[in-house]
N, C-alpha and C positions, 0 to 999 in steps of 0.2 A: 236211402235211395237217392241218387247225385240227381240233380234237377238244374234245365237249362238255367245258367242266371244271366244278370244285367239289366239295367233300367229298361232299355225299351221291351224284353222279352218280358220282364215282371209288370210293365205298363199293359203292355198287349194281354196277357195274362187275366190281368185284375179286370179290364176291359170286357174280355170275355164271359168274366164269372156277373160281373152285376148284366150285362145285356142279357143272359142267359136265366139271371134270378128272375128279371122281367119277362122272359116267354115263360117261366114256368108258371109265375103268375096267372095267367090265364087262363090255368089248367079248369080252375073253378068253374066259370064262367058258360067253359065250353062244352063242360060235361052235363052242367046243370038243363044246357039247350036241349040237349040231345034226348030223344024218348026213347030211347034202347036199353036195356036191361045193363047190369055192370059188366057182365064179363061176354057178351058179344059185342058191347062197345069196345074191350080191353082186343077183342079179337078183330076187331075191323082196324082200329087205332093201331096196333103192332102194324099187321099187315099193308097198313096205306104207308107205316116208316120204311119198309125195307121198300117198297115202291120205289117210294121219292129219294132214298137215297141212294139205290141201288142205280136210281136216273144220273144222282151227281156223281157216282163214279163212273158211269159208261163216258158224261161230259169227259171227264178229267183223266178217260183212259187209265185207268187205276184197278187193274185184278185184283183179286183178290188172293191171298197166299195163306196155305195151311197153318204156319206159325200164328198169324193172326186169327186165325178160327180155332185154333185149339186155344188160345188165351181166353177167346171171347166166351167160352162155356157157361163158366162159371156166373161169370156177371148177367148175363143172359139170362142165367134162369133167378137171378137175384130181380132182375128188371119185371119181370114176367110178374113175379108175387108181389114186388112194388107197386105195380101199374094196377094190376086187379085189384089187390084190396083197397089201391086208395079210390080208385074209382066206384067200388063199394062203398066206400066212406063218404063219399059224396052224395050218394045216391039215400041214404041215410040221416044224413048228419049235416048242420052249416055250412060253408066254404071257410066261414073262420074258424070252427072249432078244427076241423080235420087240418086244417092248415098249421094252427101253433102246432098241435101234437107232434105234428114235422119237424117243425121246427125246432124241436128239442135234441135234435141230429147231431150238432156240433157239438154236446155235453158228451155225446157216446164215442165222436170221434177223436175228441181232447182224449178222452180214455187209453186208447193204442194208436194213436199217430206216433208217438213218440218212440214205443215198441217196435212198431211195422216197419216204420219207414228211417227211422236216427233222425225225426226232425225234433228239432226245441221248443219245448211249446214255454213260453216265459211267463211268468206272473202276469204281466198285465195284460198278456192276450185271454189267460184265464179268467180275469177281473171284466173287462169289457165282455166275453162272451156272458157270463152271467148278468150284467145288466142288459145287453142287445135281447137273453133271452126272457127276462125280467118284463121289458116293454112291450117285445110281441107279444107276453101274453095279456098285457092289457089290452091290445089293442084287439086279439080275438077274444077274452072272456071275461068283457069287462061289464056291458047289461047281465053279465051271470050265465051261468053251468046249464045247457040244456041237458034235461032227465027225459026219464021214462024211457021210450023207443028209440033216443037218439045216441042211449049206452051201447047198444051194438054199433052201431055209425062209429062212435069213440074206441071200442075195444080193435074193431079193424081199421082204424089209423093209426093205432099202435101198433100191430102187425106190422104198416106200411112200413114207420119206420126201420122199424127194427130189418125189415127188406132194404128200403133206400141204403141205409147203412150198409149194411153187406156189399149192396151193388157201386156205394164211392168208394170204402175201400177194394173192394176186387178192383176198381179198375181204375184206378191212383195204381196199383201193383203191377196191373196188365198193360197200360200204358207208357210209364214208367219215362224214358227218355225217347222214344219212338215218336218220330214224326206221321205216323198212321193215323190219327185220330178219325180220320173219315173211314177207313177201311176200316178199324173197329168198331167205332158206332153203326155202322152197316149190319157186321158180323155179327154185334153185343144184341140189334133189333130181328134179324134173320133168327138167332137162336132162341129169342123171346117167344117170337110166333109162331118158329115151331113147336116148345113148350106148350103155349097158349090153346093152341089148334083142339086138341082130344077135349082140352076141359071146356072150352066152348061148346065143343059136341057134343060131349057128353052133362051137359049140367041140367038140360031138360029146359033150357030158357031159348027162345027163336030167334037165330038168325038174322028173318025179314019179315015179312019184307020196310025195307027202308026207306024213309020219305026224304024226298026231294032238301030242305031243307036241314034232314039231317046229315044228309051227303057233305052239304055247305058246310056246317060246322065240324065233324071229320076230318074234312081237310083241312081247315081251320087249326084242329088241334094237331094235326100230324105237322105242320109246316110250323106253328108258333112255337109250342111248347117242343114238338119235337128238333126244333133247332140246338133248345137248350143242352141237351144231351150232347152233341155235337160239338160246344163251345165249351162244356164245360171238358169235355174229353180233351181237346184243344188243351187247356189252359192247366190241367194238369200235371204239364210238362214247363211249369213254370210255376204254380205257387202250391204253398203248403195245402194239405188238406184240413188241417186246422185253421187256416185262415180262408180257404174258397168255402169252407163250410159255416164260417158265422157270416160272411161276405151272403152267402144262398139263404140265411136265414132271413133274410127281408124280405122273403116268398109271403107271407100271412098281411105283410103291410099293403103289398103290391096286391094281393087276393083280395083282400078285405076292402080296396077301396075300388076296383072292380066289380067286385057283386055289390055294391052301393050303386053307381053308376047305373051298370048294366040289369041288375037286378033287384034291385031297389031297397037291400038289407042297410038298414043304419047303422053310422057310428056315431055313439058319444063323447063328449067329454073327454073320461077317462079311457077313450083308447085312441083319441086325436093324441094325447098328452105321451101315449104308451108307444107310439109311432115315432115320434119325434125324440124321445130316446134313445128308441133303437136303432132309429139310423145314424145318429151320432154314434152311437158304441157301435157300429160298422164301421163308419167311418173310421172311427180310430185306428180299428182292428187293420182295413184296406191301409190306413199312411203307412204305419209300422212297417206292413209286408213291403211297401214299396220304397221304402230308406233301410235297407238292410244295416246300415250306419249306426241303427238307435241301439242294437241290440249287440253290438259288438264288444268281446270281452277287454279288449286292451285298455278300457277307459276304464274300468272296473278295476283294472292292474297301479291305474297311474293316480285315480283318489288314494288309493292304500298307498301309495310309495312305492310298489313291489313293477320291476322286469314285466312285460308279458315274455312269455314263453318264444314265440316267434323272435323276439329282437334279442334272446340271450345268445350267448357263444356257443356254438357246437364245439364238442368233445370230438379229437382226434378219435378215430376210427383204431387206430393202429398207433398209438404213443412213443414220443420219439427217444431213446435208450437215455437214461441218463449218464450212464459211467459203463462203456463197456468191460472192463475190468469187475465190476459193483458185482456182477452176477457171476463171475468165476471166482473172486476170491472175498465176497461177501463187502459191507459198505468198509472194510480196513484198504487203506491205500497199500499201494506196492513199496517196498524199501525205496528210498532213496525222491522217493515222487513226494511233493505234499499233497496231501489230502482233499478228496475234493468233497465237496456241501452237496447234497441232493436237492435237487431243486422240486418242487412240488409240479404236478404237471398242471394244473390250472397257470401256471407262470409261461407254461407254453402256448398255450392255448389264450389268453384274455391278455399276457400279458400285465397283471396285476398280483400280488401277494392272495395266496390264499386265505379267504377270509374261515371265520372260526365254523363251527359247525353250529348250523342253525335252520330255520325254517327252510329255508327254500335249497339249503342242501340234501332235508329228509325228505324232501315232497317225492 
């Protein structure tokens, strides 16, 4: 899939994706406030997004158009099973354990970025992603594995993923080169909530009533983390998904030292050490994306000795005759004419003797 390029669009891009790892950070934090059950928080949370952004598109005069809502299904109802279970998980389980388990997203999306979309995923973005993901998990599971009651909280973070994923690829796909990203995020949060709507009804957990305070942090969450969504739709139209996805993986670093702050879980040692890792093996991951230079094949052509491809001769379309006669009366001259040499057509074309047959004539 062809994706906008250039420096300031891939700057703006990459921009986009780490402010966006930063709202989603927060997600912990705000759930953890909140005294609502998981999935009429997931129902109020939907609902307060299509609000707020259904307000930014009245701003910006921006309807909304069918094509965009039939894209946005899919992902929508990816969004819907992401947001409930991980807000189950939370409600469960750590902010750091539910966080790394996410965080293992960009192992699943190396898998078919490369399939889906004809992006190149190279060695060392694969190398770096395994250390970035190496560090987060020190940095969530490093005082050690909480057991007993908290393996439900972990089995539905691994659901989440496995949702999150569904919901970047669908909409890396539904995106695609379109400058819409607010009218999809809109669309992708409208069909969440109406997904969402029956299962809150129906799950036998209350509604309300709701306290003053949790109001606060609702909006809280729909305005932080819900931005994320927004920037990252944004920015998909400028960098790979194998690279905005280990870029988001410092979601667990950003989490984890929030619920330190705000809610007073510790970090030790070994996951200060596991932090600092991993945002270097971002880092790297982010330069790469942003010097498209490093990974270009011509340099790979010119150690070997060998042509790139782009700077060889093109081959006439249509070859220029060599001996009009050659093909009526075969390569024998006419009586009386001498004889003419056939020339090779690379001598037309390059301008140089045809060289012997060898590698780069079989390729």
């Amino acid at each position: 899939m062809k994706r906008e390029r250039g420096s300031e669009s891939t700057t703006a891009g990459l921009a986009a994706v780490i402010v966006g790892t930063i709202a989603w950070g927060s997600t912990g934090i705000f759930v953890k406030e909140i005294r609502l059950a998981a999935l009429p928080l997931t129902f109020y949370r939907l609902w307060l997004g299509v609000v707020l952004l259904g307000a930014l598109l009245l701003v910006r005069r921006r309807p909304l158009s069918l094509a965009v809502m039939l894209r946005s299904v899919l992902p929508g109802l990816f969004l819907a099973a992401d947001i409930a279970l991980f807000f189950s998980a939370l409600k469960l389980t750590s902010v750091a354990v539910a966080t790394v388990i996410g965080a293992l997203q960009p192992a699943l999306v190396l898998m078919v970025a490369g399939r889906l979309f004809g992006e190149r995923v190279g060695w060392r973005v694969v190398i770096w992603t395994v250390v970035s993901i190496g560090g987060i998990a020190a940095v969530a599971v490093g005082p050690g594995v909480p057991r007993g009651e908290h393996l439900t909280g972990d089995a539905l973070a691994v659901g989440s993923l496995l949702a999150f994923t569904g919901y970047w690829l669908a909409s890396k796909r539904a995106i695609g080169v379109s400058a819409d990203s607010d009218r999809y995020t809109f669309s992708v949060m409208l069909v969440a909530a109406v997904a969402m709507t029956p299962v809150a009804l129906l799950c036998g957990e209350p509604l309300g009533p709701v306290r003053p305070a949790d109001w606060f942090w609702l909006v809280l969450l729909a305005l932080v983390p819900g931005s994320g969504h927004l920037l990252f739709n944004f920015a998909h139209r400028f960098v790979d998904v194998s690279v905005s996805s280990v870029v988001s993986a410092g979601n667990p670093i950003i989490a984890s030292l929030l619920a330190l702050l705000v809610l007073g879980e510790p970090l030790d040692a070994v996951q200060v050490a596991g932090g600092i890792v991993a945002v270097l093996a971002i880092a790297a991951v982010a330069y790469q994306a942003a010097d498209p230079g490093l990974t270009r094949r011509p340099a790979v052509y010119r150690r070997a000795g060998r042509t790139p491809r782009s700077s060889r001769p093109k081959r006439s379309k249509f070859p220029l005759p060599i001996n009009d006669t050659a093909g009526k009366f075969g390569s024998e001259a006419l009586p009386g004419r001498p004889r003419e040499q056939s020339v090779p057509e690379s001598e037309f074309v390059t301008g140089q003797p045809c060289p012997e047959p060898g590698v780069e004539q079989l390729r």
